[in-house]
C-alpha positions in Angstrom: -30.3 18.9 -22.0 -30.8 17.8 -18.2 -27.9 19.2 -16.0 -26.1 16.8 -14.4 -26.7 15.1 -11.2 -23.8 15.5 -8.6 -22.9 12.6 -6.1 -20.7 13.1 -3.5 -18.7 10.9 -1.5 -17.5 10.5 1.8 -14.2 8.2 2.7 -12.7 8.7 -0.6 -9.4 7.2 0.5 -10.8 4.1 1.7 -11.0 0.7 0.0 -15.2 1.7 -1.3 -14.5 5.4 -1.4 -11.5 4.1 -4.2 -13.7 2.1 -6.4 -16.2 4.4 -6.5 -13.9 6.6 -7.9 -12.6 4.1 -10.2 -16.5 3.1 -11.1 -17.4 6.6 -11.8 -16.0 6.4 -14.9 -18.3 3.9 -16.0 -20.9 6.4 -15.2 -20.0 9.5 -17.1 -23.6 11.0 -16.8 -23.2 12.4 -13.4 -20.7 14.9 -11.6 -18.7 13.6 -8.5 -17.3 15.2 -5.6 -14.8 12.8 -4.2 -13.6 13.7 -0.5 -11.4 12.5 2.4 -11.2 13.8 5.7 -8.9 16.4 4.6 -11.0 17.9 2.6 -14.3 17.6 4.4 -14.4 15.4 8.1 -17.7 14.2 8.6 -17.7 14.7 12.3 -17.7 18.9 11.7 -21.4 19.8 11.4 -20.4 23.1 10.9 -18.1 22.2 8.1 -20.7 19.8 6.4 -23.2 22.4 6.9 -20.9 24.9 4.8 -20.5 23.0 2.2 -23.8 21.4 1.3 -24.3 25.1 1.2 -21.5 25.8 -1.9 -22.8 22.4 -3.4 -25.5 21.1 -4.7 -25.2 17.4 -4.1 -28.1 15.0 -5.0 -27.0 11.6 -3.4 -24.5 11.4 -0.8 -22.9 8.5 -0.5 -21.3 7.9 3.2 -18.0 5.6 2.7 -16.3 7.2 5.7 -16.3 5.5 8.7 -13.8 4.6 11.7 -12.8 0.4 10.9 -10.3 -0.3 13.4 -12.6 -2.8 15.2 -10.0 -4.0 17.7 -9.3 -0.7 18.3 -12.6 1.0 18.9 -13.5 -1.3 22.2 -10.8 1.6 23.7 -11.2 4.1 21.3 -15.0 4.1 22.0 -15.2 8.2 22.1 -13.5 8.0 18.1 -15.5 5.3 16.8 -18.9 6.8 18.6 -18.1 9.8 16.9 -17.6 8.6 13.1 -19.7 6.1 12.9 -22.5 7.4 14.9 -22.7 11.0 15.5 -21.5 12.3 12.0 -23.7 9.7 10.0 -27.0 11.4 12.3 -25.6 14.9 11.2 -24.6 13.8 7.7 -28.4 12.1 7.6 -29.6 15.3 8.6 -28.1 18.0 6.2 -29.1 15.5 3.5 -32.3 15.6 4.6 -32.2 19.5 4.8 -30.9 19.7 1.7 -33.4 17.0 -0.3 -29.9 14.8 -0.9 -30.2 11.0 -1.1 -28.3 9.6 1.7 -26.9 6.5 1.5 -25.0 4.9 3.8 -22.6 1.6 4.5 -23.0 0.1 7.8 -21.8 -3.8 8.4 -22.9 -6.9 9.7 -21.4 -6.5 13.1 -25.1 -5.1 14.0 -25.8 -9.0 14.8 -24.6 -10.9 17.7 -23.6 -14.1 15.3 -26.0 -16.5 16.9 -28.2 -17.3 14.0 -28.1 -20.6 11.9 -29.9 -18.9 8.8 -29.1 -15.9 6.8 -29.7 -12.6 8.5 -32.7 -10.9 7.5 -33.0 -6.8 7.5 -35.8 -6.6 10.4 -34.0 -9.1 12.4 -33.4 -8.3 15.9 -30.3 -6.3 15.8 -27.7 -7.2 19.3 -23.6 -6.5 18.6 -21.1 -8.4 20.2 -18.2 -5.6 20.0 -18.1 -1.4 20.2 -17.4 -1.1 16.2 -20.9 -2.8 15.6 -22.3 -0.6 18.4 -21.2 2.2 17.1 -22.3 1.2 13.8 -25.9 0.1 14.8 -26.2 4.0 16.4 -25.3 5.2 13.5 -28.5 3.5 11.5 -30.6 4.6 14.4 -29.4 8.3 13.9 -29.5 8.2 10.3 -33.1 6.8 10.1 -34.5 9.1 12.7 -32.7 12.4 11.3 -33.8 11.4 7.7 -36.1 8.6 7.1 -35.1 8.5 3.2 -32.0 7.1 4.7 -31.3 4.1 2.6 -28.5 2.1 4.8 -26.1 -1.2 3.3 -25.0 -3.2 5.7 -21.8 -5.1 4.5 -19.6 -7.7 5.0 -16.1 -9.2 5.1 -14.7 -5.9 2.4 -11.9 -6.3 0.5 -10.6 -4.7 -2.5 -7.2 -3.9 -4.6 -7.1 -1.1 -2.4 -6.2 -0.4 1.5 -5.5 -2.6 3.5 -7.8 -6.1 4.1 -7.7 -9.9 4.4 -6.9 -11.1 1.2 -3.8 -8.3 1.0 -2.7 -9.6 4.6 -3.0 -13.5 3.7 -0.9 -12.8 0.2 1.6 -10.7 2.3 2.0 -13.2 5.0 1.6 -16.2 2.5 4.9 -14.6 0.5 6.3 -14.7 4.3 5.9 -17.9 5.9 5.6 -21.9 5.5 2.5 -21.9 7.2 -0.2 -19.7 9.0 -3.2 -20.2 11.1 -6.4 -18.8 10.3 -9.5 -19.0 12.6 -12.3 -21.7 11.3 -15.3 -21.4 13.0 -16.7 -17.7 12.2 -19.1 -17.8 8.9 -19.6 -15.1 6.6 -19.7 -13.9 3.3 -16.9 -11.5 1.6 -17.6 -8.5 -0.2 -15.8 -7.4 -3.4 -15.6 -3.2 -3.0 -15.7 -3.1 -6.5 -19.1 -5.3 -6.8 -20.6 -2.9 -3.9 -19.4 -0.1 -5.6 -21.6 -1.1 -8.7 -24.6 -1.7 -6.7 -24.7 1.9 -4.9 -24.4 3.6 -8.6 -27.1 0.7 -9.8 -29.4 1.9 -6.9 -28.7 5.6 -7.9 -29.3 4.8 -11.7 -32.9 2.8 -10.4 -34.6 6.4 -9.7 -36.5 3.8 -6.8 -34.2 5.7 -4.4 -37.1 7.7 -2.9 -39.6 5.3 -2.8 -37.4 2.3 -1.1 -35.6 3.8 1.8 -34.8 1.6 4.6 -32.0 -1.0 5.1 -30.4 -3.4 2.7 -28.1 -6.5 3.0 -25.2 -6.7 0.4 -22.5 -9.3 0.1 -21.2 -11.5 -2.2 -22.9 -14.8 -3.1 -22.0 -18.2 -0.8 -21.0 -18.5 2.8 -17.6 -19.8 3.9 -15.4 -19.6 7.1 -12.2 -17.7 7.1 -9.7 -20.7 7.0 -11.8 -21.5 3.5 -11.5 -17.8 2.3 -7.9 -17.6 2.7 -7.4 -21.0 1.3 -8.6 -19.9 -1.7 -7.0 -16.9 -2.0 -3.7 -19.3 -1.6 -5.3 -21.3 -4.4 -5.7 -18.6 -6.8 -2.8 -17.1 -6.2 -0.6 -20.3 -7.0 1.1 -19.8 -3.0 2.7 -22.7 -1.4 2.3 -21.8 1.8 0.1 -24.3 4.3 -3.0 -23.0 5.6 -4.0 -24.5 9.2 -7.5 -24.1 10.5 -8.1 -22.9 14.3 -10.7 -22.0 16.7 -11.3 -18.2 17.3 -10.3 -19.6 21.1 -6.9 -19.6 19.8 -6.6 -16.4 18.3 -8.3 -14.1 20.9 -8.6 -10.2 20.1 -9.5 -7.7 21.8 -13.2 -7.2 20.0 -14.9 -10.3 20.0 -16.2 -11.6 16.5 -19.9 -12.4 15.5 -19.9 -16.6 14.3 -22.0 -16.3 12.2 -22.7 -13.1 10.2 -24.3 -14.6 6.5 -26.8 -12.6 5.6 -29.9 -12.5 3.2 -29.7 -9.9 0.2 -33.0 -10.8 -1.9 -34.2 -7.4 -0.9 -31.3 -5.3 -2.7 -31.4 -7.6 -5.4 -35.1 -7.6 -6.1 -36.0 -3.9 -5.1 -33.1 -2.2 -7.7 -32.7 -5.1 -10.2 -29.3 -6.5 -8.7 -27.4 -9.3 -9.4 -24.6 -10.5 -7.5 -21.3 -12.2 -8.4 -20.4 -15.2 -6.2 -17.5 -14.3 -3.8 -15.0 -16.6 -5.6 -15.5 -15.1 -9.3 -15.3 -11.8 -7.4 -11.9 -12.9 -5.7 -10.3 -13.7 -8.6 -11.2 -10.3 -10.2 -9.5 -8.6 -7.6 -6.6 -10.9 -7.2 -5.4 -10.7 -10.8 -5.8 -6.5 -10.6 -3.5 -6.9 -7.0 -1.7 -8.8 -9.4 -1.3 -6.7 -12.4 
């Protein structure tokens, strides 16, 4: 009988890191090393070093990364460091130790200007220091190992951690009315659906032959304001919903305005198909729910 293939993952306590774990089971022929930053930190090359060297690990799948996009435009030195420097390192024991690496970047690589889905060879510009520190990250991964296969994502969300639709049910349980900006386009991503694409691109075996980047998010493009009026619909809240300009809502990191993106590649290179985001929503919003 063949011995089992090990994955391990990265950012275990995160909102993908968490269904993966809870996907796993789903996928009972392989072993899985599931690991936060307590147990291994990604930015210690001496660390990840030692312990590709206890484990044999065949795909590695990099969940960890530093979020806080409002933070990172002063926490550039942390954010640099997470999502950049340890994804080249990461890339590069893989690559030492003929491990798949596969890694989650996001859709802040694009400046938001475009008026048609994002493409994967599109010229790449971010508007803030997360995607900048994200975009170096692909640059390191691909040239330290160019069997990298990178996801960019978008809009995550999940029954776990913390996210938009958990913060809109919290503050719709709260108050009479909230505002929610109207004029940035995108397309939300159930963790749980991404989840079962990464193990449906490990179960392909077309790993090897198809490295490179991939878009993944769910199906249809909405703003915000229509994202979290649905999640008011579905969740039977009373609250009012009020649309507003990102002008009156400023942050700290600016937002790209338009980050849709194409996936026909990662659906027609590993046989993926991909719930639309409102099918998804409801999943997750009747396990937040239960």
């Amino acid at each position: 009988m063949a011995e089992k293939k090990t994955i391990l993952v990265t950012g275990a306590n995160g909102q993908l890191g968490k269904e993966m774990q809870v996907i796993a089971a789903s996928f009972p022929g392989y072993n899985y090393l599931f690991v936060a930053k307590d147990l291994l930190a990604i930015d210690d090359t001496v660390a990840v070093k030692e312990y590709f060297a206890v484990h044999p690990i065949d795909y590695c799948v990099n969940c960890a990364a530093y979020t806080a996009v409002d933070k990172a435009e002063t926490e550039t030195e942390n954010a640099m460091r997470i999502n950049a420097t340890a994804v080249g390192n990461l890339a590069a024991v893989c690559r030492e130790y003929n491990t798949q690496f596969i890694h989650i970047s996001t859709d802040y690589v694009f400046d938001g200007t475009a008026t048609s889905p994002y493409k994967e060879d599109n010229i790449v510009s971010p508007v803030n220091f997360y995607g900048a520190s994200k975009l170096k990250g692909e640059e390191l991964a691909i040239q330290n190992n160019p069997a990298s296969i990178i996801i960019r994502t978008s809009w995550v969300y999940s029954s776990f951690g913390n996210n938009f639709v958990k913060t809109m049910l919290r503050l719709m349980s709260e108050r009479e009315s909230i505002n929610v900006v109207s004029d940035q386009q995108g397309c939300p991503t159930y963790a749980a659906d991404l989840a079962g694409a990464i193990m449906q691109i490990i179960e392909s075996g077309v790993t090897i032959v198809s490295p490179g980047i991939f878009n993944y998010s769910n199906q249809g493009v909405i703003n915000w304001h229509q994202f979290a009026t649905a999640i008011k619909e579905l969740a039977g809240a009373n609250c009012m919903v009020n649309p507003i300009p990102s002008s009156q809502y400023p942050t700290p990191a600016k937002r790209p305005a338009y980050s849709v993106m194409e996936t026909s590649k990662i659906q027609q290179t590993f046989n993926i198909t991909i719930p639309s985001w409102k099918d998804s929503l409801q999943k997750c919003l009747q396990l937040i729910k239960a």
